[in-house]
C-alpha positions in Angstrom: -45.0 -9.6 12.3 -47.1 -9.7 9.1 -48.0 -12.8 7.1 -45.3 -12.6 4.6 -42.1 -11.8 6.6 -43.2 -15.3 9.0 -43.4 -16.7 6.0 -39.5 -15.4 5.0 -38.4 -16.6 8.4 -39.7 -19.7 8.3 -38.2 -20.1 4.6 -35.3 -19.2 5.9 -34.9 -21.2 9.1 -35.9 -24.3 6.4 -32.8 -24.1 4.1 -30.3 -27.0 4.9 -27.1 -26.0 6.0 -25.1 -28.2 3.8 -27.2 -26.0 1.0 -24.7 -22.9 3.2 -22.2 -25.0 4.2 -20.9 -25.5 0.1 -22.0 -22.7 -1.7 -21.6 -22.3 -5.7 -18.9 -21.4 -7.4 -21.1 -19.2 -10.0 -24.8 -17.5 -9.9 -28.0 -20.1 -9.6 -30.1 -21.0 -6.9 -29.7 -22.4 -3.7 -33.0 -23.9 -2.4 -36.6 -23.2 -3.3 -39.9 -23.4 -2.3 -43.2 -22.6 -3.7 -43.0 -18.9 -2.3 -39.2 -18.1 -1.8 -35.9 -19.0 -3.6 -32.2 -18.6 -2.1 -30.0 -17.2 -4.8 -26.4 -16.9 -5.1 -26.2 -14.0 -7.6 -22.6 -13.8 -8.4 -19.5 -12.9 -7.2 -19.2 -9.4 -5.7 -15.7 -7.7 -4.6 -15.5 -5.7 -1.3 -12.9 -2.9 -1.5 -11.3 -1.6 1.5 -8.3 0.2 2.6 -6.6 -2.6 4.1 -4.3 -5.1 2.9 -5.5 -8.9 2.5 -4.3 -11.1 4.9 -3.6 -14.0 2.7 -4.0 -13.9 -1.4 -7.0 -15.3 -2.8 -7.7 -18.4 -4.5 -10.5 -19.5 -7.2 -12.6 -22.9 -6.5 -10.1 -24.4 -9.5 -6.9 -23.5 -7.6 -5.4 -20.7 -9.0 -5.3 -17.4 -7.8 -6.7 -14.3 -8.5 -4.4 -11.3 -9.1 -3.6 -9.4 -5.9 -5.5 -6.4 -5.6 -4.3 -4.5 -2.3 -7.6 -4.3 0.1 -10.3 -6.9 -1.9 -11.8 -9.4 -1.1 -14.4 -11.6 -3.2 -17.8 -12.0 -1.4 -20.8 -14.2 -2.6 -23.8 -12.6 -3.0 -26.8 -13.9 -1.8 -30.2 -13.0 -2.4 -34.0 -14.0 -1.6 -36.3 -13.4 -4.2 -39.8 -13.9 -4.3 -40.9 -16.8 -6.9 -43.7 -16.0 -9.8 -46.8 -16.8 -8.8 -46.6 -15.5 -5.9 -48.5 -12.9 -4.1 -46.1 -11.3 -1.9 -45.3 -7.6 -3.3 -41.5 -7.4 -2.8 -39.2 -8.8 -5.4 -36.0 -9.1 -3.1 -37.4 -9.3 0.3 -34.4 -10.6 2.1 -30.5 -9.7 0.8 -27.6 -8.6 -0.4 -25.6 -10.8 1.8 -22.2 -10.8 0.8 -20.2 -14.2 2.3 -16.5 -13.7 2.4 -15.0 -16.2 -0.5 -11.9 -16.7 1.4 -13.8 -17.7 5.0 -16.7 -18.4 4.3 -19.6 -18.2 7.4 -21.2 -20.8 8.8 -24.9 -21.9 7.8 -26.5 -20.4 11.0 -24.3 -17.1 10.6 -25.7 -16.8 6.9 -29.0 -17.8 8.3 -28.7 -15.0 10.6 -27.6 -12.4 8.3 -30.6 -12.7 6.0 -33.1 -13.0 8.9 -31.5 -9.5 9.5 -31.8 -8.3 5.8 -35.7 -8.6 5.3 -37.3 -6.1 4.2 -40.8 -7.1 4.4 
């Protein structure tokens, strides 16, 4: 394991799960460090063949229009921060959370330890 993906693990294994537990409504940043930062980038839709189970509902209350096999995700990225001197931009992501049911911190955790790419 080379210097740079420790240090992504070790980022990683440091975010708080309450940081995972509540995650944004809208794209910003999660957690940072001096090297890494955990960003939600928005709100990606997953399109499949097969019918929701339930309709979904926005973080106000109100629901979105039913769209027959969709499902809102939150997209979450690592990026490297400026200033730093390891070579990939996105070393670590997309990992899309299901809106409706969402994961729990350690499953997110363990999705983006699987996502690196460095």
């Amino acid at each position: 394991m080379g210097k740079a993906s420790k240090a992504l693990k070790d980022f990683i294994d440091e975010i708080p799960d309450s940081n995972l537990e509540a995650l944004p409504p809208s794209a910003g940043t999660i957690y940072t460090t001096k090297h890494f930062r955990l960003d939600m980038q928005g709100v990606s839709w997953i399109y499949s063949k097969q019918p929701l189970t339930k309709p979904l509902s926005r973080a106000d209350g109100s629901m979105y229009p039913q769209m027959t096999g969709s499902q809102e995700h939150y997209n979450l990225q690592i990026q490297v921060n400026k200033g730093t001197t390891f070579a990939s931009k996105t070393p670590a992501g997309p990992v899309l959370v299901p809106s409706d049911n969402p994961w729990s911190a350690e499953k997110i955790k363990e999705e983006l330890r699987n996502s690196i790419i460095i």
